[in-house]
N, C-alpha and C positions, 0 to 999 in steps of 0.2 A: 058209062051212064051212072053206075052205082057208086064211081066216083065221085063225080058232080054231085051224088045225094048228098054224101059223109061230108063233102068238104060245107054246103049248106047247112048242113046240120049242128057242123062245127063252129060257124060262123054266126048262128043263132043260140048257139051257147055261152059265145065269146060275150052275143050282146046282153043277155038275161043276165050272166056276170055285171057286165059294167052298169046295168040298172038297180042291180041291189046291193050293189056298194056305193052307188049314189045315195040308192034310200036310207042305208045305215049312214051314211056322213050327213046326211041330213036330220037324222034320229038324233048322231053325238054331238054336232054342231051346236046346240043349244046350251048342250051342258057344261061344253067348253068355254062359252060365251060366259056363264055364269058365275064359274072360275076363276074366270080375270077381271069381272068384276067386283067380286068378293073381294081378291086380294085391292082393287087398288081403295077398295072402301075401309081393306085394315091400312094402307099405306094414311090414305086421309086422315082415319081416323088417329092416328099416332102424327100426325106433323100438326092436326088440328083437335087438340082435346078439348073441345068447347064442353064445362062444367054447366052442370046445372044448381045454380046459389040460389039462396036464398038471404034473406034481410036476416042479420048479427053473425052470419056464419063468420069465423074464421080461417084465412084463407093465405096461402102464398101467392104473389106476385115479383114479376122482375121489372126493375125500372128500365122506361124506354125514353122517357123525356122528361126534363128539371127547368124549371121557368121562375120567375121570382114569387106567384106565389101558389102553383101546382106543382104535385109529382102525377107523371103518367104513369099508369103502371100496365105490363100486360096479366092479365089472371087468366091466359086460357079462356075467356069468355067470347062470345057473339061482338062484345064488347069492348073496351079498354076502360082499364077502370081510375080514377080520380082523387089524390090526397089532396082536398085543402092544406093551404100554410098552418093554419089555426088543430089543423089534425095532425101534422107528418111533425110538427116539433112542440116541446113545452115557453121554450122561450123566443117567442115571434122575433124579439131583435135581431136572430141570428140567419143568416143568409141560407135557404135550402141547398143552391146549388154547393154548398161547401162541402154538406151531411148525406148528399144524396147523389150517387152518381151513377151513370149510364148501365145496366147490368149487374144494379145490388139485388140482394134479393128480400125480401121485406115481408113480413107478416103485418095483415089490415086485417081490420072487423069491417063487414059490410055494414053499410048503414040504410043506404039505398038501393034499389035494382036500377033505377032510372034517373038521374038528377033533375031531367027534364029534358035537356037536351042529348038524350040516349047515353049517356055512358053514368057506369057506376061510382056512387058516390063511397068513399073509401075511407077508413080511419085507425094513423097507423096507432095514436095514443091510444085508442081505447083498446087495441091489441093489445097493446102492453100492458096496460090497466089490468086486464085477465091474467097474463100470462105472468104478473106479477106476483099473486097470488099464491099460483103455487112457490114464487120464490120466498112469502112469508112461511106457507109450509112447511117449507124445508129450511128457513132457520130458526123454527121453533123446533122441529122433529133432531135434529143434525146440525144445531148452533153454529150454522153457517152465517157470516158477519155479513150486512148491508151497510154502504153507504150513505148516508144524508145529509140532507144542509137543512139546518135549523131555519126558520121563518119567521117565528113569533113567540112570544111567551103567552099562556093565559093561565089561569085560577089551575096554579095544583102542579104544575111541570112548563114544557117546552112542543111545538106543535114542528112538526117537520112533515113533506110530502115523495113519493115517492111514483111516477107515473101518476099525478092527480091522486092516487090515497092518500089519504090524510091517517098520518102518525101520530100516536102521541107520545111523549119522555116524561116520566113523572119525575120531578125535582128529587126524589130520592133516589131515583135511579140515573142521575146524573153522570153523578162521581161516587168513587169511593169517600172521596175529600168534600169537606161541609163547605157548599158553594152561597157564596152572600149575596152575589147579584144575576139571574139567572139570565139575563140581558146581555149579560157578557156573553154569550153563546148562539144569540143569534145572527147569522151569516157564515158561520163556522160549520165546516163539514165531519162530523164524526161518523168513526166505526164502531155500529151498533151489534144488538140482536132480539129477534122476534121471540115474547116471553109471554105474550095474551093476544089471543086469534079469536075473530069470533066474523066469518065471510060471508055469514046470512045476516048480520046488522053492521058491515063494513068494520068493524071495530079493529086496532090493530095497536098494540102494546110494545115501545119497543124500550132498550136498555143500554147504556153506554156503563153503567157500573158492572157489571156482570162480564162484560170483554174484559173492562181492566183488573176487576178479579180474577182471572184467566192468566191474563198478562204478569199482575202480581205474583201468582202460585208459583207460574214457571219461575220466575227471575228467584222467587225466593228459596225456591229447592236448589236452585246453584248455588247459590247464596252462602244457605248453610252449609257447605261445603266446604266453602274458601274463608269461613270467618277464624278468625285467631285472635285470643285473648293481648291488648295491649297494644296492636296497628291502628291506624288512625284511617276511619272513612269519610269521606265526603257525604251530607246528607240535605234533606230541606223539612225544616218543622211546619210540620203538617195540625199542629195541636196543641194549646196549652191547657194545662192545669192549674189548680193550686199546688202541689206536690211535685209538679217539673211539666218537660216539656216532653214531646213525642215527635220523634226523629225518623223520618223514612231514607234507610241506609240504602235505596234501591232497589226493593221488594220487601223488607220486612223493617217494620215500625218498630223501633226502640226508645225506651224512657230513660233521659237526663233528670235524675231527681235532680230538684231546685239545691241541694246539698252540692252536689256536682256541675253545675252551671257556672259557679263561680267561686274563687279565692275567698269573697269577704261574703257576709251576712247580708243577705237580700229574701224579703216577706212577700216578692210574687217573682213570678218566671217573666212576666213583660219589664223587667226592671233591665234586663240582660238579651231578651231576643223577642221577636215577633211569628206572627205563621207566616209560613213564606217565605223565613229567610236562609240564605246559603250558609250550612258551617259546617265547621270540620269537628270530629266526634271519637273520643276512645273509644276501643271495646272495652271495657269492665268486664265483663261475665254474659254469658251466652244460656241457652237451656233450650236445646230445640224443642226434645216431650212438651213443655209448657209454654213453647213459641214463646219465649222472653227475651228480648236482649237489656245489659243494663251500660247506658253510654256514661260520657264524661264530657264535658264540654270545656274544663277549664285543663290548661297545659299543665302536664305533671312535672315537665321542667321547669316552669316557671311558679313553681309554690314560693311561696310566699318563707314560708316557715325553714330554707335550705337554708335563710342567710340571719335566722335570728339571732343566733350565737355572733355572732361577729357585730351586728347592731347595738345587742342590749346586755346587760349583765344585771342580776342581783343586788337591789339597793337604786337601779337607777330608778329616778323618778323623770315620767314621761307626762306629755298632755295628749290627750285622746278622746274619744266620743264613745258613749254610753248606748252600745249599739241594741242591747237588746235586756227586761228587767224579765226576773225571777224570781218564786218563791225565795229562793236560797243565795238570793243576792243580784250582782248585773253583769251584766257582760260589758267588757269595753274593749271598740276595737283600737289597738294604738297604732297598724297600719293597715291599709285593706288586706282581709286574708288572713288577718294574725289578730286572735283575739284573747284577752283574758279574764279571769273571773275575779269581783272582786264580792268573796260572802260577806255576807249580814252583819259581821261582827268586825270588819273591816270598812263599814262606810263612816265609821261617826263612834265615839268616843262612849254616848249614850247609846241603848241599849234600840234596836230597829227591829219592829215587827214586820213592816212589811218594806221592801224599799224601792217601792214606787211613790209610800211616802214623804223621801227623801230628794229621789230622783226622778228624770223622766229622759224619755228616750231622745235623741238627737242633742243631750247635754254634754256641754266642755267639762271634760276635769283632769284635775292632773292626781297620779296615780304612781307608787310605788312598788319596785318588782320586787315579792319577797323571794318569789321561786320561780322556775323555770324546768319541764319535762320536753326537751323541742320531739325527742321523738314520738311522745305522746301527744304532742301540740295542745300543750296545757302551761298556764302560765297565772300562778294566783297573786295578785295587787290588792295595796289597800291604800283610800283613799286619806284615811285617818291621819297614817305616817308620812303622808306626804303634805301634811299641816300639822305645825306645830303651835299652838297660841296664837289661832290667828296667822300665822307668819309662814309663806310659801317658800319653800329651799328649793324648790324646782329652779328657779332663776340662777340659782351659785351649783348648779353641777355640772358646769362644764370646769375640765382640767386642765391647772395650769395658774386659775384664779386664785389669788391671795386676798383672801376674805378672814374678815376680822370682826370682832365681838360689835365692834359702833359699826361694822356696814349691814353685819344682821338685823342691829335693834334699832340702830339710825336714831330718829328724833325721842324717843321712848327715855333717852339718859341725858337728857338737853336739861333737865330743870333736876336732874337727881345729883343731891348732896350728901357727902360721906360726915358723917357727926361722930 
């Protein structure tokens, strides 16, 4: 009997057990519930990060569709969001789907929440318009170079644009080189840099001379490295003077006096070369401390004055031109390159103060060599001796002529009678 008790007894223990382990699974059942749904709402929320935008944010998107004149974009929104043609490129002639393909990834400024018919209205130019900006910063900060294509000319420089900002080139910041027609430059792509910022009145300053002074420096610290008195460089005149021309040997300007231009006597540097033009150049002398160099323009082999010994001698009388007058008498050149002096006291028998009274420049005369210094390149003539009474002997000095007193005087002894 007392059997029968225990085993009841046990048997309603067994079930007061199985009642309060129900009631605790039902207690923890909840919490477990809330567990799995926590996690699948971080699952969602990582496959679906729908942003909260607003209008001018900007924002990344990835392209999901390209049509002739939309890009679709997804931004993570409720949404998908919308470039116009007129927004995703600067020059509409060109095809989106070329520039824009499936999976790029693209920064837009919002413009709209809503286009109207629910999706967002998107604009990749004016992205880049901003984020421009900072790339004017940083090449004014870090004269980091930007590209551009010239557009127009107006009052004062050159107008170029960059993402819709508008740039301006001031005509002195062109070139290092004096530019004549600023015209010439529109359509033309140059490498610039940002030299005047001002992003609260749009302003933007930019400079093509300043790169190629950059460009200039370097080439020319090689430069002087490798220059050597008396090698011949290739260069292009960049400049004239009165006093010569200026030669850019490939990063450093040097001056051809008009003295070194040429063999014979010439009164300007446009007589012999133009800006602009291709020539080849001694070195004469160098001077890095005072950044000088001094060229030659005319062939030292081909002087003039190697072959006057063998031309002319002492006593001959030549015809030549009256290349240039002086106080102290004239110059005459008797071949280009080769010139001699005839003084004051050698043009004229009579007594000459000045002898521009006498002469003038681009005049024929014939001329008597008394002396000759060729390595000095000095050669003094007189007109005087090379007339006698009226009567030119320049015609009877070639050798060989049997000349006689009637071919000198000729008709002078026609009517002369010996008494």
């Amino acid at each position: 009997m007392e059997d029968n008790i225990k085993n009841e007894e046990l048997k309603l223990e067994d079930v007061v057990k199985d009642e309060v382990t129900k009631e605790n699974q039902k207690i923890e059942s909840p919490e477990k519930v809330e567990v799995v749904d926590t996690k699948e709402e971080e699952i969602t929320k990582d496959a679906y990060d729908f942003k909260k935008i607003q209008k001018d944010d900007l924002i990344t998107g990835t392209v999901i569709k390209v049509n002739k004149e939309e890009v679709f974009v997804n931004i993570n929104y409720m949404a998908d969001g919308i470039i116009p043609k007129s927004e995703a490129i600067e020059n509409v002639e060109e095809e989106l789907d070329t520039l824009f393909k499936e999976g790029d990834k693209v920064n837009v400024l919002v413009m709209e929440i809503n286009d109207g018919e629910g999706n967002v209205l998107l604009s990749k130019n004016k992205a880049e318009a901003i984020k421009v900006w900072d790339d004017f910063e940083e090449s004014l900060k870090d004269s980091t170079l930007l590209q551009v294509m010239i557009k127009e000319e107006v009052k004062g420089g050159l107008i170029a644009y960059i993402k819709g900002v508008r740039l301006f080139l001031p005509a002195s910041h062109v070139s290092i080189r004096h530019i004549d027609n600023l015209k010439d430059f529109i359509g033309k792509s140059l490498d610039v840099r940002v030299i005047e910022l001002d992003r609260a009145k749009g302003n933007v300053v930019i400079s093509r001379k300043v790169v190629e002074l950059d460009e200039q420096n370097k080439k020319s610290e090689e430069l002087w490295k490798e220059l050597k008195i008396g090698e011949k460089r290739n260069g292009e005149v960049v400049r004239l003077a009165r006093f010569g021309a200026f030669v850019d040997i490939g990063g450093i300007q040097g001056l051809v006096h008009i003295s070194d231009l040429s063999w014979k006597r010439i009164s300007d540097p446009q007589e012999v070369v133009s800006v602009g033009d291709e020539v080849q150049v001694y070195i004469l002398d160098f001077d890095k401390e005072k950044n000088r160099v001094s060229l030659g323009l005319k062939d030292l082999e081909e002087d003039p004055w190697n072959t006057v010994n063998t031309k002319y001698k002492v006593n001959d009388i030549v015809e030549a031109n009256i290349s240039n007058i002086a106080k102290f008498g004239a110059f005459v050149e008797i071949e280009p390159g080769v010139e001699g002096l005839v003084p004051l006291g050698e043009i004229q028998e009579e007594r000459v103060i000045n002898a521009s009274d006498i002469l003038e420049k681009g005049q024929k005369v014939k001329v008597k060599i008394l002396n000759m210094d060729v390595d000095a390149h000095r050669i003094t003539l007189s007109i005087k001796e090379a007339i006698d009474d009226g009567i030119d002997y320049s015609s009877f000095n070639e050798k060989g002529d049997n000349i006689t007193l009637a071919d000198i005087l000729g008709d002078k002894l026609k009517n002369f009678k010996i008494k």
